[in-house]
N, C-alpha and C positions, 0 to 999 in steps of 0.2 A: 839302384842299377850299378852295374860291374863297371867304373870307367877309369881304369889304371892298367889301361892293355898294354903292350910293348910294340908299338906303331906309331910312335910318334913320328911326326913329320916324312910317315911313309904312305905309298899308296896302297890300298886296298880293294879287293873287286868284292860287291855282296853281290849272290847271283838268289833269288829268291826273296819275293819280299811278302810275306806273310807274317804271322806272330814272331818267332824267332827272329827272321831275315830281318825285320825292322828296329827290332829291339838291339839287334849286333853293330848295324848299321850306328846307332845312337851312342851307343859304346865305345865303338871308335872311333867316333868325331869328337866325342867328350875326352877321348884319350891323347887326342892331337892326329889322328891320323886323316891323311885325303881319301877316300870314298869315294866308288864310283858303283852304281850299283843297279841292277834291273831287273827285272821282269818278265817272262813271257806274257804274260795276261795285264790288261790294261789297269785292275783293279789295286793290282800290288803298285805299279808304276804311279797312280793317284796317291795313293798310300804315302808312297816316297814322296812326293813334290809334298803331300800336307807337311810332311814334316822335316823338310827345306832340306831332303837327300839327293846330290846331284845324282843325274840318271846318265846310262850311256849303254849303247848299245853292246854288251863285253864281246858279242861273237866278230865285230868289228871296231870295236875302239883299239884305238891306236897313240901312245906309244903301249907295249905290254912291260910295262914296269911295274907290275905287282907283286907285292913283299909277299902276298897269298890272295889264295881264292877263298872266300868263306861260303859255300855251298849250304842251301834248304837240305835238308836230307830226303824229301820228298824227291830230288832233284836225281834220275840215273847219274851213278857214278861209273858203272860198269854194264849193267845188265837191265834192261831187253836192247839198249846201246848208247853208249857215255852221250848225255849235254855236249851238245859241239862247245858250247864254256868252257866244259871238263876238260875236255879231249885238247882242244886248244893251249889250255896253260898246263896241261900234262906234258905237253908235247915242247913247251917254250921250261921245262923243269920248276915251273911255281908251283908250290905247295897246295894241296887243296885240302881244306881242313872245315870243320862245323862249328855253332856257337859253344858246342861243353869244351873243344880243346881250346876255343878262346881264353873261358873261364879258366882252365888247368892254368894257362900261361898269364893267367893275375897276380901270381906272386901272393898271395893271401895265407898262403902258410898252413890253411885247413885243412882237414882230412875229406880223403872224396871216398864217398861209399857210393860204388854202381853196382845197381840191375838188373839184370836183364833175362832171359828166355823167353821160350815162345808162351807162353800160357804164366800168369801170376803177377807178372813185377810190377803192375800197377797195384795192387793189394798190396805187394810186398813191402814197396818205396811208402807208401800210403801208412802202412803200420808201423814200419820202421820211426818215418818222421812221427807218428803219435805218439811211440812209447819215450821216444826221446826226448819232444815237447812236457811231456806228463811228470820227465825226470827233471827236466828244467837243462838238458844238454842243449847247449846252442847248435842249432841246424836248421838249415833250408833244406827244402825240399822242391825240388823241378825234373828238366826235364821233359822225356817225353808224355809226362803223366800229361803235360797240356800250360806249363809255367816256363818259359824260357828263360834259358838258366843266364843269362845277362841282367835278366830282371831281379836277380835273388840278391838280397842282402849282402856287405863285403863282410865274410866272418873274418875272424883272426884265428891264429893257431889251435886256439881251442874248440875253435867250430867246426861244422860235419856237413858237407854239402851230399844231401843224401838223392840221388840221382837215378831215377829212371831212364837205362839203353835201349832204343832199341838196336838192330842189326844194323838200318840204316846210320843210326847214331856212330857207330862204330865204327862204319866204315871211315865217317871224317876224324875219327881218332890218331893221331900219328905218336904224339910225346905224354900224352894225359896218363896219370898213373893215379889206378886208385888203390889205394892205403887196405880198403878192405872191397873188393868183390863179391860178386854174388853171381853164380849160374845153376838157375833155379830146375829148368828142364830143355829139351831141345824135341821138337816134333815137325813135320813138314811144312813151311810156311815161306810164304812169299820168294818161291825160286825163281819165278820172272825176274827179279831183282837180285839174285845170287849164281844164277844158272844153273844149280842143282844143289845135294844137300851139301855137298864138301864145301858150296863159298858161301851156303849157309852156315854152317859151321864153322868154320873159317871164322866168319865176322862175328861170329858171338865169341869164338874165342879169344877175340882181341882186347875183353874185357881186361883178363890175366898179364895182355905181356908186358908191361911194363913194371909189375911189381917185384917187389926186392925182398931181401931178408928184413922180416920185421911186419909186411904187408902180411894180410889175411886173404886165400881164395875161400870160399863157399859152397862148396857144388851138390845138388839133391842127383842124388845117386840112384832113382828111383826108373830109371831110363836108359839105356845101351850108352846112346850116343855119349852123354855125361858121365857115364861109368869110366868109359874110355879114357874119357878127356882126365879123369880126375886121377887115372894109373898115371896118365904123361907128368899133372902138375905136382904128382908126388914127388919125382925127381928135381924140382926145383926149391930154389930156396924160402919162396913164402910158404907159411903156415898153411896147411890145408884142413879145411874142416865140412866133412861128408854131414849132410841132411838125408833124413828120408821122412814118407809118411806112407810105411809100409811095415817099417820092423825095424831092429836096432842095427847102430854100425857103432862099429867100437873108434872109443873117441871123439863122438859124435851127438850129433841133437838130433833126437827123434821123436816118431811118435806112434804109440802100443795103444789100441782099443781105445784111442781118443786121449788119449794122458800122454801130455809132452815129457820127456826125456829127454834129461840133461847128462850128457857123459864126457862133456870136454875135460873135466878132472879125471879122468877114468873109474869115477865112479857113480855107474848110472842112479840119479836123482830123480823121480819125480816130481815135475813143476807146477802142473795144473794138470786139470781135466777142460779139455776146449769142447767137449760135446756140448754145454752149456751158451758156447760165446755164438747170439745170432746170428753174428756178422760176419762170422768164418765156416759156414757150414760145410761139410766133405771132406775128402780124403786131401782132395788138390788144396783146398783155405789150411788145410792142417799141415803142408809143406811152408805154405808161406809163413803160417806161425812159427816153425823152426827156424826157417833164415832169419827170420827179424830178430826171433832170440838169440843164437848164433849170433848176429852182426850187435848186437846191442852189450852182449856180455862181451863182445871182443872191444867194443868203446868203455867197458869198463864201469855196466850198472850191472844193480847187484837183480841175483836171480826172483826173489820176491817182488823187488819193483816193476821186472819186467812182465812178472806174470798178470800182477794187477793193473795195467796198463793195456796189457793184451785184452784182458776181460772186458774194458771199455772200450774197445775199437769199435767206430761209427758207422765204420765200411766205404763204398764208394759208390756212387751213382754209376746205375749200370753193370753192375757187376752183381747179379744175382739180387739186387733190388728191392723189397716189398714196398711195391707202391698203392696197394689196394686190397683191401678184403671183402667178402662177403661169408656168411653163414657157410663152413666146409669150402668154399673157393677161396683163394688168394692169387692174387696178381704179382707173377716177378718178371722184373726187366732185368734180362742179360744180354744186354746189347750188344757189349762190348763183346762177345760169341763171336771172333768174326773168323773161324774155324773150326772143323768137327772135333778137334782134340779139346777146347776150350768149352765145345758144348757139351761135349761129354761130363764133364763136371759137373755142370749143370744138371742133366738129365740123369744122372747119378745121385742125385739127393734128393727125388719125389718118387712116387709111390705111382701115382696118375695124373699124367701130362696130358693137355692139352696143348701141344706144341705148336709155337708158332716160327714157322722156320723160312729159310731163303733169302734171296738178294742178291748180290755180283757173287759168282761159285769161285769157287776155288780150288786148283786140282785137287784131284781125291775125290772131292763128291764129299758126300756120308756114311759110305759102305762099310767104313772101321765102326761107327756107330752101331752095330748089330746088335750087341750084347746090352744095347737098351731100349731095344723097338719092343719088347713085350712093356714096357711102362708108360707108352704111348696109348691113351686114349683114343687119341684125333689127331693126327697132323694139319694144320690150314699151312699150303706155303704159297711164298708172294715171289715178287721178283722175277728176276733171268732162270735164278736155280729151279722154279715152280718144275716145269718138267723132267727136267732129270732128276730131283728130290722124290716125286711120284713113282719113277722106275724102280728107285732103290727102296723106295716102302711097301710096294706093289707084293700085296700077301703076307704083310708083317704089322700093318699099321694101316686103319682107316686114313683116306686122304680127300679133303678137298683142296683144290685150287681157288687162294680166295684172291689173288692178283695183286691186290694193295692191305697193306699194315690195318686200316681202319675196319675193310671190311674182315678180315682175318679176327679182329678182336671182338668184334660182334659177333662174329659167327662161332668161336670158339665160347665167348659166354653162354651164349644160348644154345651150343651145343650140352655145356658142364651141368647147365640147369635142367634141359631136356634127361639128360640122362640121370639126375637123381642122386647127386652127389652130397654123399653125407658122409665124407672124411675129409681128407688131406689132397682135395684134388689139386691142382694147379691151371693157370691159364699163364704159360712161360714163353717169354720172348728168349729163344736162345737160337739166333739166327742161322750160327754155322756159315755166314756169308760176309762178306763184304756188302760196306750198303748204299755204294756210290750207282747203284741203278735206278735208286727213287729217292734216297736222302745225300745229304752232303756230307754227314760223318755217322760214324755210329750213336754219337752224341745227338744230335737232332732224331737220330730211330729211336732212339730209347726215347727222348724226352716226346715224343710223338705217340709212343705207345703210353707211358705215365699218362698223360693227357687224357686220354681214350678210356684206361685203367679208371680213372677216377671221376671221368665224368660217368660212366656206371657206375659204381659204387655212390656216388651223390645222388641220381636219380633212384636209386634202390633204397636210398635212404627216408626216402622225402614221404 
């Protein structure tokens, strides 16, 4: 744990006490700092007293002498409308800040590599930290992948604290500077919390502003919005270095017909062939293979090691999955789908789907999805989205409503068998939803479907 904050003998408000909130909280009482810290939900406030964190109501405690506010990023800071917390110490000029600009302000001397867009950067942070483990580069790895970054190791100068953003993440960012960035893609997502795409955008861009001559941007070019962004950060002083995985950019890392391309010397090299690597399958996993490489040749490993490195990547739970087979069926969990732009990638790399889609909707619908409703089999969808999902498939895609995750996976096997499948079919969790209307994270959907996944497959075994 991080405990050489810069809060000594000051006070501190944590407003959110969950993974993160607690861990910061620990932080800076280990750091010498007073803490005063809460809760809306009684679970987190338990949380705190186990672990001897004084509580206090922030929206009324009194005096307001806080050095900062260290805000959940679950926590509105702005948008659908500020935490009276927020808006409170906004209003009295205290800082409001998250646990990674904690970490910035450790004085640790290491390099920060973040992040972030709407679709990848948990693959990306994920790959990243493996080729760099595999090289023996000192690095942590956190973040929003699900590790709060107070809990990561203190490196020294020579180490890489390699850091999954999200937008929310970002907003609590004020002075954190990272060495090497990464903005992987930008697509429509969580504007309840931005207000529309410009504070969407906006907050991904705050990856960039703090770096200097010396630092490295990253940006996959393969998208308007980032095209854009990456004309503006050409005029500045960090290194810009364009991805795609679509075709080449000079000076860049790319990727042709599944062979990654290295051109950051200006002279296009190729590195590998990733049609091989399981755990990267598509166009979208073949972006991500670019930025890791990009950010890993900018930490200064050599391009042969990164390829081999690349070739053993394990993948991540939930992220395109194989958690079951049968004769011509396979089972994948794409949980973490929790938009049409993300399922699309998904549903971009089979042949014949059995989709199993829905859960809390998200503006948009599915209607971009068009261009891959002929590889649809079956749709079963669950959730809130079940009816509007059916509108939008109505004449494109068999649908049933199977209401819950269990029957959906049932009903989708014996659909695949019913119909006679002697290829490459799939039975794909790629919800395209949010899944707070029947599970508590996408991580319990997925691990819900695996479950399911494998107890057929066991009983088909027997």
């Amino acid at each position: 744990m991080i405990a050489t904050l810069p809060f000594h003998d000051r006070t501190v408000a944590v407003l959110g006490l969950a993974r993160s909130g607690l861990v910061a909280a620990r932080a800076l009482e280990a750091s010498g700092a007073h803490v005063v810290a809460w809760d809306d939900a009684e679970k987190g406030r338990e949380a705190a007293r186990a672990q001897g964190t004084a509580l206090a109501d922030l929206a009324r405690s009194e005096p307001l002498d806080w050095a900062a506010l260290v805000m959940s990023p679950g926590i509105p800071l702005t948008h659908p409308a500020p935490h009276p917390v927020a808006l409170r110490a906004q209003g009295a000029g205290i800082e409001v800040i998250g646990d990674i600009e904690l970490l910035g302000r450790a004085g640790t001397g290491a390099h920060f590599l973040g992040i972030t867009g709407t679709n990848g950067k948990s693959t990306t942070t994920a790959l990243i930290g493996h080729v760099m483990a595999a090289l023996g580069l000192p690095s942590a790895v956190g973040g929003n992948l699900g590790i709060p970054a107070l809990s990561l190791p203190e490196l020294g100068p020579d180490g890489h604290y390699v850091l999954e953003m999200s937008s929310f993440q970002l907003d609590l960012t004020n002075r954190l500077r990272f060495g090497t960035a990464i903005l992987l893609n930008v697509t429509p997502d969580h504007l309840d919390r931005h207000g529309d795409m410009s504070g969407y955008v906006a907050a991904k861009r705050r990856i960039f502003r703090n770096q200097v001559a010396g630092d490295t941007a990253i940006l996959g070019v393969d998208d308007a919005y980032v095209r854009d962004l990456a004309a503006d950060l050409a005029l500045r002083p960090a290194r810009l270095i364009r991805i795609s995985a679509e075709g080449p950019v000079a000076g860049g890392v790319y990727v042709e017909n599944g062979r990654l391309i290295d051109d950051l010397d200006g002279i296009a090299t190729p590195i590998m062939d990733l049609t091989p690597v399981p755990t990267l399958p598509g166009r979208h996993n073949w972006q991500n293979a670019a930025a890791a490489y990009a950010a890993c040749r900018v930490a200064g490993a050599a391009p042969e090691a990164i390829a081999a490195a690349i070739a053993t990547y394990p993948g991540l739970p939930h992220r395109q999955e194989l958690v079951g087979a049968l004769p011509g069926l396979r089972f994948v969990n794409d949980s973490k789908a929790t938009n049409a732009d993300a399922a699309a990638k998904a549903l971009g790399c089979y042949d014949r789907i059995y989709w199993i889609a829905g859960g809390l909707p998200k503006a948009g619908g599915i209607a971009s999805l068009a261009p891959c409703f002929p590889r649809i089999a079956r749709a079963f969808l669950i959730g809130q989205a079940a009816d509007e999902f059916a509108r939008t498939l109505e004449g494109h895609a068999p649908v049933v409503r199977s209401g819950d995750l269990a029957t959906a996976v049932a009903q989708a096997t014996a659909a695949a068998r019913r119909d006679g499948v002697d290829g490459d079919a799939v039975v794909l969790l790629s919800p395209a939803c949010a899944s707070y209307d029947q599970f508590t994270s996408y991580e319990a959907r997925g691990d819900a479907f695996r479950r399911l996944a494998r107890q057929i497959v066991d009983e088909a075994s027997r």
